[in-house]
N, C-alpha and C positions, 0 to 999 in steps of 0.2 A: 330647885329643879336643875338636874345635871345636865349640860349641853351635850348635844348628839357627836359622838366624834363623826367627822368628814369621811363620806365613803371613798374610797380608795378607788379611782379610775382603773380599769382593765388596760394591762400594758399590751398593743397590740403589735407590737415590733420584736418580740420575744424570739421569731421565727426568726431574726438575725444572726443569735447567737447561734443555732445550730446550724444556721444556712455557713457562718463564719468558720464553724467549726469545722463543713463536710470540706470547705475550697482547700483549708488548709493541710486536711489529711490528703487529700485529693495530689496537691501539688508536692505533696513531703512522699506519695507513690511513686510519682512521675521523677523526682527526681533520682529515687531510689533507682528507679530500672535504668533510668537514666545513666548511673554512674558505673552500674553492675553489666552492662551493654557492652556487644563488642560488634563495629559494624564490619560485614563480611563484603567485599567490594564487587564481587562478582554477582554474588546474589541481590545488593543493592540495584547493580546494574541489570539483570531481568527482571528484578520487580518492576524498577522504572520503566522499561522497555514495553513490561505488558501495559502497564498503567498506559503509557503513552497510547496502546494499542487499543485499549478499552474507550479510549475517550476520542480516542483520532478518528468518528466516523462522521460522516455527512447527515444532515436532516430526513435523508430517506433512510437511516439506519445500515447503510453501507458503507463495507468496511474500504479504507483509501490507503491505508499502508501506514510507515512512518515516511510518510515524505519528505527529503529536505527540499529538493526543488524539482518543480515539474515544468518543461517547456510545452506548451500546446499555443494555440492560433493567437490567444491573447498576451504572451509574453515573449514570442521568439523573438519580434527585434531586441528587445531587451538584451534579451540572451546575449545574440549573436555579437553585441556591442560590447558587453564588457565580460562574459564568458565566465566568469567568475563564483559571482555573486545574484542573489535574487531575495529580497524585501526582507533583508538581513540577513542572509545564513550564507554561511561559506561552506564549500563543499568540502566535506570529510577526507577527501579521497582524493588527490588529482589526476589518478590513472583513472577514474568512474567518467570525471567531468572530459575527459580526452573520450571517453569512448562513445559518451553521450553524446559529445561534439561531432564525429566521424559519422554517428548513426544519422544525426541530424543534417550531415553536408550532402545526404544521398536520400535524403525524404522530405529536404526542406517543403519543398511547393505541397506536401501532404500534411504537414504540418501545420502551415499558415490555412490548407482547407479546413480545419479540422478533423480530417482525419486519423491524423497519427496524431500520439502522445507521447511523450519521453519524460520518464521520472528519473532518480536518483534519491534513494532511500539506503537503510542500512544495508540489503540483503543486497543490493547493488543494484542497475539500469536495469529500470523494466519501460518495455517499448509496446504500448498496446496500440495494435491495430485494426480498423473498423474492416469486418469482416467482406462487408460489400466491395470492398477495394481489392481482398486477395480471390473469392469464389462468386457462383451466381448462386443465389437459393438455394438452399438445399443439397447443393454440392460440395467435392470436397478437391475439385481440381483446378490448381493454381492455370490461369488465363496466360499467355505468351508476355504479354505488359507486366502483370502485378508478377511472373516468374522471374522478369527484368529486376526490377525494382526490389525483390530479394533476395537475387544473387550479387546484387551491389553491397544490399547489408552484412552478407554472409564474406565478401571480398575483406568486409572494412575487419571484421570478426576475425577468421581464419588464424591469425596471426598474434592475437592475445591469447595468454593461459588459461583464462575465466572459462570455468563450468559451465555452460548455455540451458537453460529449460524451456521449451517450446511448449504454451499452454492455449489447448483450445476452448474458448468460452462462448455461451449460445445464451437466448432471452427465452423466457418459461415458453412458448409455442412449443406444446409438444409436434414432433416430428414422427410418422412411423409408414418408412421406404420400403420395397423389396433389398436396396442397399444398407439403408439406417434407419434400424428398428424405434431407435431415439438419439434424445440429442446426445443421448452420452456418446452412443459409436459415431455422430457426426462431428462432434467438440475433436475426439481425438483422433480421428481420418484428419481432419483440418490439419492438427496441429504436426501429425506423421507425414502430412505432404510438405511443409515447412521444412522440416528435418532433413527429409531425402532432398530436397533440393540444397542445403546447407553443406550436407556430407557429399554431393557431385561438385559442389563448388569448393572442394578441399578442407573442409573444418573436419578436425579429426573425432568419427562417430563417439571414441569413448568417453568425452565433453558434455555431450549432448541424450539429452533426457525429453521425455517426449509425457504430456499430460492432456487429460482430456475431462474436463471439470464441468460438462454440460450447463443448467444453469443455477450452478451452486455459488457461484463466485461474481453475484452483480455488481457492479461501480454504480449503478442508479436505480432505479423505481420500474417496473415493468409496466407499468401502470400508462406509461405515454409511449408513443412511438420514437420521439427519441433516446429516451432509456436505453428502448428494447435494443436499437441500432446503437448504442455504446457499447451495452452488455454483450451483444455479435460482434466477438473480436476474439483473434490472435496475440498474445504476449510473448514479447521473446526480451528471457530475463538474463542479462549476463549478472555471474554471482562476484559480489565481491570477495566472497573469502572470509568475510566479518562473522564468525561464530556466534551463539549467544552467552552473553557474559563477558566476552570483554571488552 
């Protein structure tokens, strides 16, 4: 009687070979293009840029800019102490951080309110300010005090070459006045009375550009009342000059 030959176990690791096979063509692609590549430095540098900008937002889905450093209530002594630097980044620019400094020597006590804020990002010093501080409700006429208090920043201004953009920003409450049908004519009435007082305190008008972004442009959640009173604000951006791409 002939012995039964031994069945022959199912190899069940088979799927190695071809899984070996797919990595290997996979990385002999990559190197390929790899070597056939030629990286273009500019267009590196806006890709980066946007990337940075696609990812740079806050948990409420709002966009914050590329910031390198912002002084508000929580880091001014900081600031004002070593003027420099903020939780690693040096500032790009030292005419930016001069002018940030000047903005801040004439809004400090509004700064440590929380009030004012002052960045310092690629497109240069953006200075947002809470709207209840420069109008009352629903208006768009700077008060005798908060006209003080921006013809001091306009003083410190006047005398650098930066392009200036005066941007008005409002919280979703629609608004509709016999003066402002909506917040768009109230965002940029805001932001054209900023201007005019800028342009009587000597800054030269062809500098200055004037924006009214109703409430397209929130830094926070409309959702709460302090949002909404972040999102009520004036920005006045001095430009650095930094194109995109280099």
């Amino acid at each position: 009687m002939k012995k039964k030959k031994p069945e022959e176990h199912e190899n069940h690791e088979r799927w190695l070979v071809s899984y070996a096979d797919f990595i290997t063509l996979l990385f002999a692609f990559f190197v390929v293009m790899y070597a056939i590549s030629s990286v273009n430095e500019g267009k590196y540098r806006v890709l980066s840029n946007s990337m940075v900008e696609a990812f740079n937002k806050n948990q409420a889905g709002m966009y914050t800019g590329d910031t390198i450093m912002e002084f508000n209530s929580g880091n001014y002594e900081t600031f004002r102490k070593d003027g420099a630097t903020t939780e690693g980044y040096t500032v790009f620019d030292e005419r930016m951080r001069e002018i940030a400094n000047d903005i801040l020597s004439v809004m400090d006590n509004l700064v440590k309110e929380g009030q004012v804020r002052v960045k310092i990002s690629r497109k240069g010093v953006t200075v947002d300010i809470n709207a209840g501080v420069l109008f009352n409700a629903g208006e768009a006429a700077l008060g005798e005090k908060p006209a003080a208090i921006m013809q001091s920043v306009a003083e410190k201004l006047k005398k650098k070459p930066n392009k200036i953009v005066i941007e008005g920003h409002t919280d979703d409450t629609p608004i509709s006045t016999s003066v402002y049908p909506s917040n768009w004519e109230l965002s940029s009435a805001r932001a054209s009375s900023v201007v005019r007082l800028f342009i009587d305190s000597g800054v030269e008008p062809s500098r200055l550009t004037v924006v009214g972004y109703a409430d397209q442009k929130p830094v926070e959640s409309n959702h709460l009342e302090e949002g909404r009173a972040r999102n009520r604000r004036v920005s006045v951006i001095v430009d650095s000059g930094v194109t995109e791409g280099e």
